[in-house]
C-alpha positions in Angstrom: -4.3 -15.5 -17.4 -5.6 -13.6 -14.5 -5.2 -13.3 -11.0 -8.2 -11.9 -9.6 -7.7 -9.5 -6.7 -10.3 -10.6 -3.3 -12.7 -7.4 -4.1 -13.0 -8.1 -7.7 -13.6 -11.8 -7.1 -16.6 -10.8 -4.7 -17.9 -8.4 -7.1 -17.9 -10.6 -10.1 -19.6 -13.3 -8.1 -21.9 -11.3 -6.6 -22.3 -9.6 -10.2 -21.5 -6.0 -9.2 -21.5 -5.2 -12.8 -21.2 -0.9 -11.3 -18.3 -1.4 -10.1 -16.5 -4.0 -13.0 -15.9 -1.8 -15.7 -17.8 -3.5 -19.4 -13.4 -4.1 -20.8 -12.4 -5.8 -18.1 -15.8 -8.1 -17.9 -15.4 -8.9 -21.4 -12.1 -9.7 -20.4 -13.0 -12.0 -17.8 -15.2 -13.8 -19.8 -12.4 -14.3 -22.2 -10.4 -15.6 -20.0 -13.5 -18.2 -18.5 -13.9 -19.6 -21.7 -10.4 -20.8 -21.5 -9.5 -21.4 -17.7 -7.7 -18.8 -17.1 -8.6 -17.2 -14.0 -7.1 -17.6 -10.7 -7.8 -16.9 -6.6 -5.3 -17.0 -4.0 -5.6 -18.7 -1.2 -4.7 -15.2 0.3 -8.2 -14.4 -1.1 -9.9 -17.3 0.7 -8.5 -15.9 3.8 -9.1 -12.3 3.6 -12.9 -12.9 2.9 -13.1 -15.3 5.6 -11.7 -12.6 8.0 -13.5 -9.7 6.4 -16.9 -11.7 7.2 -16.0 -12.5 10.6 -15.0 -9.0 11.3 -18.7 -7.9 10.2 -16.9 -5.9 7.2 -18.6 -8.1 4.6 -21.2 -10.3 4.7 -23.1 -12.6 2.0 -26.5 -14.4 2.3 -25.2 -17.3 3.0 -22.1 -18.8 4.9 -18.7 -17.7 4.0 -18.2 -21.7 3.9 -21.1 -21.7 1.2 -20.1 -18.8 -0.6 -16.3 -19.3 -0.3 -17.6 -23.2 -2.3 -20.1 -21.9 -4.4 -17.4 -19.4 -5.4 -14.5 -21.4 -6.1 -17.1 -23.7 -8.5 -17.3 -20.8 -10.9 -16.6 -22.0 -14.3 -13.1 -21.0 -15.6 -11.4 -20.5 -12.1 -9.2 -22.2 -10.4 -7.2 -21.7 -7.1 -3.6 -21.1 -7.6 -0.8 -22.6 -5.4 0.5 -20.3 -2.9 4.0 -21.7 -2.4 7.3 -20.6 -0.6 8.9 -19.0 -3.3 5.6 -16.7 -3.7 6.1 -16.3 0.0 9.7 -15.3 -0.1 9.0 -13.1 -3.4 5.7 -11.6 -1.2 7.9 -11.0 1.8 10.7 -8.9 -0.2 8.6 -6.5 -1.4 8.9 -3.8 1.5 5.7 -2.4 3.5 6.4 1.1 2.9 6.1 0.6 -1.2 2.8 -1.9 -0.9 1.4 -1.9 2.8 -0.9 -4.7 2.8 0.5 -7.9 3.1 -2.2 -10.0 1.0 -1.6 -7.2 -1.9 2.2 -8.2 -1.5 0.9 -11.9 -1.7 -1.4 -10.9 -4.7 1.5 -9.2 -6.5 4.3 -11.8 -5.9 1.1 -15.1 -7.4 0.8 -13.1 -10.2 5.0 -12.6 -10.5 4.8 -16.1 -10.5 2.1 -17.4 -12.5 3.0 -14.3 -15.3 -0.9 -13.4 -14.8 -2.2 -9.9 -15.1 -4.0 -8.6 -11.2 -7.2 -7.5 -12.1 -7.8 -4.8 -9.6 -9.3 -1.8 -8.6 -6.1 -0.9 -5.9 -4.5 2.4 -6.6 -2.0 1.3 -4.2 -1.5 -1.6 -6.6 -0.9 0.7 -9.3 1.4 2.8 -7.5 3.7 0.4 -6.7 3.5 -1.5 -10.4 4.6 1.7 -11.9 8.0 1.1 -11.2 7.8 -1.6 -13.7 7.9 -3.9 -10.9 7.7 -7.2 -12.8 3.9 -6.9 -12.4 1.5 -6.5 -14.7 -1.9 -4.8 -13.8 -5.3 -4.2 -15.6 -8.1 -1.6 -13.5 -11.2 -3.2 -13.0 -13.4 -0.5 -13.0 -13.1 -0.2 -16.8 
C-alpha cells in the first residue's frame, strides 16, 4: 500500500509525468489495480491552504479538484485518528519540521504503507530506521 505524500498526489493527477519518476509510476499503477493507495486528510488540507494562499492553483475549484481527485480509481482516503495524532505529535520538530510531513509519516506508521515522496527531509529523518518506510518519487 501507499500513502501518497500532497505533492505527488497533485502531480499524479495533474499527470506531471517530469517530475514522477517511470519506477514509481509503474508502481502506482500497481498499486491502483489493487486499491492500494491512500491520501490523508492532512493532504486535503494542505492543498486547500496552498490554493487559497495563491501557492497553487488548478483550473477549476479546489472543491472540484479536491472531488474529482479523491474519485481516482484505486484511492481512497485514510482515517486520520488520534493515535496517528499522538504518534504525529511525538515526532519532534527539530528532526521533521513540518507538521503535515509528521502527520504523513506517523498514517503511514499506521497503515504499514510506503510515503511516496519527493521530501529530502522525509528521507532524512526515515534514515534512522524510524519505523517508516519511504520510496522517491522522482524515480
Amino acid at each position: 500500500m501507499f500513502l501518497l505524500d500532497t505533492h505527488v498526489w497533485v502531480w499524479s493527477i495533474e499527470g506531471d509525468v517530469k517530475r514522477i519518476g517511470s519506477k514509481a509510476r509503474r508502481a502506482l499503477e500497481r498499486a491502483a489495480a489493487r486499491d492500494q493507495i491512500r491520501v490523508s486528510p492532512a493532504s486535503v488540507f494542505e492543498i486547500t491552504a496552498l490554493c487559497l494562499s495563491g501557492r497553487l492553483r488548478f483550473a477549476q475549484s479546489t472543491e472540484q479538484w479536491i472531488s474529482e481527485a479523491l474519485s481516482t480509481p484505486g484511492l481512497r482516503v485514510a482515517e486520520l485518528t488520534v493515535p496517528i495524532a499522538i504518534d504525529a505529535g511525538h515526532i519532534p520538530r527539530t528532526t521533521l519540521a513540518d507538521p503535515m510531513d509528521r502527520l504523513l509519516v506517523a498514517t503511514a506508521r499506521r497503515l504499514d504503507a510506503t510515503l511516496l515522496t519527493a521530501d529530502r527531509a522525509m528521507f532524512a529523518y526515515a534514515s534512522d530506521n524510524r519505523g517508516v518506510r519511504l520510496v522517491d518519487a522522482s524515480r
